[in-house]
C-alpha positions as CSV (number, residue, x, y, z in Angstrom):
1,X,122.0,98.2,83.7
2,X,121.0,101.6,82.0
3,X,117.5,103.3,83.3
4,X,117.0,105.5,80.8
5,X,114.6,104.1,79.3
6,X,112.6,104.0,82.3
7,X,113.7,107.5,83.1
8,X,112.3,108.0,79.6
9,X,109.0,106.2,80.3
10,X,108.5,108.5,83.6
11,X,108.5,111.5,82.0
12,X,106.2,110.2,79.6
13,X,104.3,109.5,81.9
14,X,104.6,112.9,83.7
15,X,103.5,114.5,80.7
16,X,100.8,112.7,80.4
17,X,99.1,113.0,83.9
18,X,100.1,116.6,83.5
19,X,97.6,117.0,80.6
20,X,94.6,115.0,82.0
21,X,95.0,117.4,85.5
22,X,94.2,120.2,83.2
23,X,91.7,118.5,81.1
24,X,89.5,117.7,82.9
25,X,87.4,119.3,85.2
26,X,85.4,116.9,87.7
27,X,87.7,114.3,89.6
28,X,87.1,112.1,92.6
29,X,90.6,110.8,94.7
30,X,91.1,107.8,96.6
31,X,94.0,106.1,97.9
32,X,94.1,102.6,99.7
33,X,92.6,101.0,102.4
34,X,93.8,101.9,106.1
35,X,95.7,104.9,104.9
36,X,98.9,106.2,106.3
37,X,100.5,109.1,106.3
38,X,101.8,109.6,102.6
39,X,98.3,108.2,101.3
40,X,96.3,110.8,103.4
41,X,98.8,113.3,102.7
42,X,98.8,113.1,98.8
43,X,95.0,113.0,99.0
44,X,94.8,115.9,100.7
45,X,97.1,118.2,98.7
46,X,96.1,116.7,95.4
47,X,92.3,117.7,96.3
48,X,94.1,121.2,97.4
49,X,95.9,121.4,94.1
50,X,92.8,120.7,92.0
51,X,91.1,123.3,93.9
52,X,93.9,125.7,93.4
53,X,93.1,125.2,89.9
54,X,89.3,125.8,90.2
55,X,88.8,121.8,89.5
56,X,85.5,120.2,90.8
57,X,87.6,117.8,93.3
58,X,86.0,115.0,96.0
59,X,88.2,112.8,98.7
60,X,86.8,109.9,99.0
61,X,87.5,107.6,101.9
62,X,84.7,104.5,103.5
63,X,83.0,105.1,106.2
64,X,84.7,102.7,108.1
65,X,88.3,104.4,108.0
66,X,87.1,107.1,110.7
67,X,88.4,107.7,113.0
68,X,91.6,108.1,111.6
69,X,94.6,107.3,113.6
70,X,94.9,110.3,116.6
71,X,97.9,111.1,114.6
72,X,96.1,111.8,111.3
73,X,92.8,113.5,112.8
74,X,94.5,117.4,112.5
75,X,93.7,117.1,108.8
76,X,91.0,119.5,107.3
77,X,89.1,116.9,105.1
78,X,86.8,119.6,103.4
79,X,85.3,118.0,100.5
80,X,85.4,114.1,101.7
81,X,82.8,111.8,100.9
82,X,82.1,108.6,102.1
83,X,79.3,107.7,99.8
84,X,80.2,107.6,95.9
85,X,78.4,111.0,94.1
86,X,76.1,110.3,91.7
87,X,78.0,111.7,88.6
88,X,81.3,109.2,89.9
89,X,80.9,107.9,86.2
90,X,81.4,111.3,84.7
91,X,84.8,111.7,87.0
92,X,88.3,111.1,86.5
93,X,89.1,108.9,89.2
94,X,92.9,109.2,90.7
95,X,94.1,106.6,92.4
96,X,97.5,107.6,94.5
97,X,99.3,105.9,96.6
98,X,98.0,102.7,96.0
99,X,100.4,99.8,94.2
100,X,96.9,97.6,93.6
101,X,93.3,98.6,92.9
102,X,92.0,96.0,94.9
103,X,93.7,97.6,97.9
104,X,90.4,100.1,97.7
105,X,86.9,98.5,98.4
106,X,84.7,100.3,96.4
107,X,83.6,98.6,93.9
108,X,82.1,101.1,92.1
109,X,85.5,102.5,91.4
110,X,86.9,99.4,89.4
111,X,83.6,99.6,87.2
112,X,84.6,98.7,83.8
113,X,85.4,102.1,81.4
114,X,86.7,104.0,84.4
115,X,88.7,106.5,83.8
116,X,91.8,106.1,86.1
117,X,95.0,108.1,86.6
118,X,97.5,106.2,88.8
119,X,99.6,107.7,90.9
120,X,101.8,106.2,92.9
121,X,105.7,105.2,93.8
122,X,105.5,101.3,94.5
123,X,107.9,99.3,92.7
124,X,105.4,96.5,92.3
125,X,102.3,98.8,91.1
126,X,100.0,96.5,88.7
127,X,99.7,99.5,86.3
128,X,95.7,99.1,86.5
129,X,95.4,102.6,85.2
130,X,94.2,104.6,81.7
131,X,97.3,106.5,82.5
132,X,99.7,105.1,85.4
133,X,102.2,107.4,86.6
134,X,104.7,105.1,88.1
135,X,107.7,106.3,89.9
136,X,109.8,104.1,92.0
137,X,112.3,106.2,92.5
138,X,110.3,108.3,94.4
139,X,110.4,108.3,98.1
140,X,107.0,108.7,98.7
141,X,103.5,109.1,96.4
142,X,103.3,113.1,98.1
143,X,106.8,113.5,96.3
144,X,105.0,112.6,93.1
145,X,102.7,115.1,94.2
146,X,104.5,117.4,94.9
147,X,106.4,117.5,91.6
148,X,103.2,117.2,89.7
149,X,101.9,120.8,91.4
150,X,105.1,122.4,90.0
151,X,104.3,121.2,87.0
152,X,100.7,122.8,86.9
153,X,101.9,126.1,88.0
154,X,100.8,125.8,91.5
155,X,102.4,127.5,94.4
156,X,101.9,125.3,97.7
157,X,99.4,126.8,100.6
158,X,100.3,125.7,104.1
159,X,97.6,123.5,104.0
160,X,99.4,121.7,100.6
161,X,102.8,121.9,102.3
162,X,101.9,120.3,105.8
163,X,99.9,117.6,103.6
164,X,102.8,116.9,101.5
165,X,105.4,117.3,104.8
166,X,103.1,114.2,106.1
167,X,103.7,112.1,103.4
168,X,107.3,112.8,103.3
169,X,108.5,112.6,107.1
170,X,106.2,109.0,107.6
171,X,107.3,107.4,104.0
172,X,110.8,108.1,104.5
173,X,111.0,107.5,108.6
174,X,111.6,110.7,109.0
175,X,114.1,110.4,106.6
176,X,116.1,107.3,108.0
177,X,114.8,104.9,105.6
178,X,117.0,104.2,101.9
179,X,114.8,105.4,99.8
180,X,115.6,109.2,101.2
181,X,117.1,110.9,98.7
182,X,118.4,114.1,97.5
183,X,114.8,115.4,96.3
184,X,113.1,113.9,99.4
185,X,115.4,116.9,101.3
186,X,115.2,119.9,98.5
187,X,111.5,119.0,98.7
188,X,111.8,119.0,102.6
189,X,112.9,122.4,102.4
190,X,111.0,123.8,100.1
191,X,107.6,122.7,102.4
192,X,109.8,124.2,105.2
193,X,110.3,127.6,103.1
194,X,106.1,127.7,103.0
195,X,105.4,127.3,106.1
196,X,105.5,123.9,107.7
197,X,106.9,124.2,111.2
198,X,108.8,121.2,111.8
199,X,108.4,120.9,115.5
200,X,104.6,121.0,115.4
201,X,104.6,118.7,113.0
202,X,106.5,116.4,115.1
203,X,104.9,117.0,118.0
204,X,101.5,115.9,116.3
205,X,102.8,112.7,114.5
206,X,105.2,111.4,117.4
207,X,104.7,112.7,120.8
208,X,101.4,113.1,123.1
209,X,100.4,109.7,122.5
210,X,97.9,107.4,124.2
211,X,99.2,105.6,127.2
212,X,97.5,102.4,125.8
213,X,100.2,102.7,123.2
214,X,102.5,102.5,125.3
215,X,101.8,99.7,127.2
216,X,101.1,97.9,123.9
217,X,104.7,98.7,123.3
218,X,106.0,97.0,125.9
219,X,104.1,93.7,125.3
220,X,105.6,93.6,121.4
221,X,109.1,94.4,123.5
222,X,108.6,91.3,126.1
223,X,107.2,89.0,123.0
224,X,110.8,89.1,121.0
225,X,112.4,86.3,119.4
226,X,115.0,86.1,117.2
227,X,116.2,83.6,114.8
228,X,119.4,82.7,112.6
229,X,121.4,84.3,114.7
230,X,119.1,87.2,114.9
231,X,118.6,87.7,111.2
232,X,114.8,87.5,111.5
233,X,113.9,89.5,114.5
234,X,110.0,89.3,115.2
235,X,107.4,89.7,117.5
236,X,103.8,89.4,118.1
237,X,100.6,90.8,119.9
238,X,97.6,89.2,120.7
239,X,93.4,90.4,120.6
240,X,94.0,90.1,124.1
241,X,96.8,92.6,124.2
242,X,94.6,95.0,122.3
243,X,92.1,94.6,124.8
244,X,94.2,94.6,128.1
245,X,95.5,97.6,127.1
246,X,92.7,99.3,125.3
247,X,94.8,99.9,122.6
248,X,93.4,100.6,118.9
249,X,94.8,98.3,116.4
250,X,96.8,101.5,114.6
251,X,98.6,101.7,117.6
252,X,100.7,98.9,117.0
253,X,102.3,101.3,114.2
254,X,106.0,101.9,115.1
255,X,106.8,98.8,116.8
256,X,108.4,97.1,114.0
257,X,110.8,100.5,113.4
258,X,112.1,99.3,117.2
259,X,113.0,95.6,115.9
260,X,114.7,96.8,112.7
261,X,117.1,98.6,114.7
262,X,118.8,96.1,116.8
263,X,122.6,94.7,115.3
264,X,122.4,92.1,113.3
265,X,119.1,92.0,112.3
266,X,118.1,91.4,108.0
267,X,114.2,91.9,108.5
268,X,112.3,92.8,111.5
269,X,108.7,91.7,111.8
270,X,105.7,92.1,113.6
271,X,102.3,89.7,113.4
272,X,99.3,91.4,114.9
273,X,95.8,89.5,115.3
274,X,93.4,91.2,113.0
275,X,90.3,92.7,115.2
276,X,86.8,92.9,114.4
277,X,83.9,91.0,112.7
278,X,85.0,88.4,110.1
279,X,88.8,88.9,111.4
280,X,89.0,85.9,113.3
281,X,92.2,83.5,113.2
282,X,93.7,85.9,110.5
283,X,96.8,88.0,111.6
284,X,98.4,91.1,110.1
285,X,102.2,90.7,109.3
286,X,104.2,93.5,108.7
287,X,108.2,93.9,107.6
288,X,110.8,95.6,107.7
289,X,114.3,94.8,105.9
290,X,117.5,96.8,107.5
291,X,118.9,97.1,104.4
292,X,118.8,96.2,100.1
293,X,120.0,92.4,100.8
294,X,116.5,91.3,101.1
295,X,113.1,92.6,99.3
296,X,110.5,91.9,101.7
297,X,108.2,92.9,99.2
298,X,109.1,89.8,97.7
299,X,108.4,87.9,100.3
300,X,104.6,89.6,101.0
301,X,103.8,88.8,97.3
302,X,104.0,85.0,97.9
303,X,101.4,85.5,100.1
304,X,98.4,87.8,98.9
305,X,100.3,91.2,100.0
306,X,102.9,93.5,98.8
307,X,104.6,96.9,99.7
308,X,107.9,98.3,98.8
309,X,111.2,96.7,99.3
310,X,112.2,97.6,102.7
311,X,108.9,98.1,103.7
312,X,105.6,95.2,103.5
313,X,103.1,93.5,104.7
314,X,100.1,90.4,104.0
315,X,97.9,89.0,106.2
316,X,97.2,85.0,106.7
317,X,95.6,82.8,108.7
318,X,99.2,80.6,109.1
319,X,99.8,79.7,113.1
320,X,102.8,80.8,114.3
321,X,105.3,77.7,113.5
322,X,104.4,77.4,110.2
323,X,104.7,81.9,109.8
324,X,107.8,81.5,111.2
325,X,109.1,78.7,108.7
326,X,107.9,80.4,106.0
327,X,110.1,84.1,106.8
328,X,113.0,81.8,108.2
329,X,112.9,79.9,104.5
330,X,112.1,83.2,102.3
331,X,115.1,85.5,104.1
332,X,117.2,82.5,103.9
333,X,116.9,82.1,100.1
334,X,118.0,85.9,99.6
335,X,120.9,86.1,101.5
């Protein structure tokens, strides 16, 4: 099947953010709820980008995301808000990273007449924009980003390049996932070229973690089970883990990448219990496919969530037999 038309519809598109960035002058950014890496790191150099430009830019983020994951908290966040400004209706609001505008709380962003650019490089983006900006073939939203700050004439600071390295390194696995292509690298080196050191940058994401992660580790590694011949390879933690531990419930992050690597498996899972208020009996479940013979995006959808192909996640308040019927029946219908 051609793509050029959707090749054609992208730079449309391209164009077309490219003229509201220098347009207009106030914006406020966002991204989705419980951000990761390429979220926060688009966000920040975005805002950066803006500024370059001598744009009136906010970063706004709830109250209730902070504190960030320890990995996250070497970010400068000058110029976040947690508390709408009073001229938000006056502001372009751009959404990036973020496949679903309900995937942000704040209400007062979906108002009706908003002005929204959408930015973003999920497959199954609802296109809730004014202008959506849509790339799939991107490997992460700060690729998009990146590309967009050539495109306005902007040279990247360290504080841009680190931002944008973030987004890169976590989106693509630190470049191990599919969706790592040739741009993913060029762009790699060009961040490299301005400054990012890469083994700092590693050393922040990935090493000097807590020991509580660690121990949580091991409890997702003694709770494996495998299924259809190992297929479906999935584990689970408990609130009690959490607590035992005293692990944060980011810390799970990772575990999953462990059960996606072992032979034979087509999609790696993990189901977390949801802490907190209001949380109880519901359960996080997150995916992982090996390869392109199944879409686990697909299989999130049916159930409330979403994500990209290789990569999604919904939560539910299904026990574990029936959870486990359900990915056992959905993997077995795409292979």
């Amino acid at each position: 099947m051609s793509t050029a038309p959707a090749a054609t519809d992208t730079r449309a598109s391209r164009e077309k953010i490219l003229r509201e960035l220098r347009d207009a002058d106030r914006f406020i950014l966002v991204t989705h709820e419980n951000p990761d890496g390429d979220a926060l790191g688009s966000l920040v150099a975005m805002n950066e980008v803006l500024g370059r430009l001598g744009k009136d830019s906010l970063m706004f983020m709830a109250a209730d995301e902070f504190p960030l994951p320890y990995e996250f908290r070497f970010f400068l966040l000058d110029g976040l808000i947690s508390v709408p400004p009073e001229d938000v209706e006056e502001r372009t609001i751009v959404f990036l990273d973020c496949g679903n505008i309900d995937r942000n709380p704040a209400d007062v962003l979906k108002r009706d007449g908003a002005h929204i650019l959408n930015i973003d490089h999920h497959h199954d983006n609802t296109h809730f924009g004014t202008v959506d900006h849509v790339v799939p073939e991107a490997s992460c939203t700060a690729e998009i980003v990146w590309d967009l700050m050539q495109g306005l004439g902007v040279e990247p600071s360290l504080t841009i390049a680190e931002a944008l390295y973030v987004g890169l390194v976590t989106d693509t696995g630190r470049f191990m996932y599919e969706n790592t292509g040739t741009r993913a690298h060029v762009m790699a080196a060009e961040l490299i070229a301005a400054g990012v050191d890469v083994h700092e940058m590693y050393r922040r994401l990935y090493e000097g973690i807590p020991f509580g992660k660690l121990e949580l580790l091991a409890r997702a590694l003694s709770n494996v089970e495998r299924y259809d011949e190992g297929r479906l390879t999935i584990t689970r933690l408990s609130a009690r883990d959490y607590a035992e531990t005293g692990a944060a419930e980011n810390f799970s992050e990772g575990v999953v990448d462990h059960l996606r690597s072992v032979h034979g498996t087509a999609v790696a899972g993990l189901v977390r219990d949801l802490l907190g208020d209001g949380q109880e009996g519901r359960r996080k479940v997150s995916l992982r496919a090996t390869n392109e013979r199944v879409d686990v995006s697909a299989i999130a959808r049916a159930q409330g969530g979403g994500g990209h192909r290789q990569a999604a996640g919904f939560s539910t308040t299904m026990e574990w037999p029936e959870l486990i019927a359900f990915l056992r029946r959905e993997i077995a219908a795409q292979l």
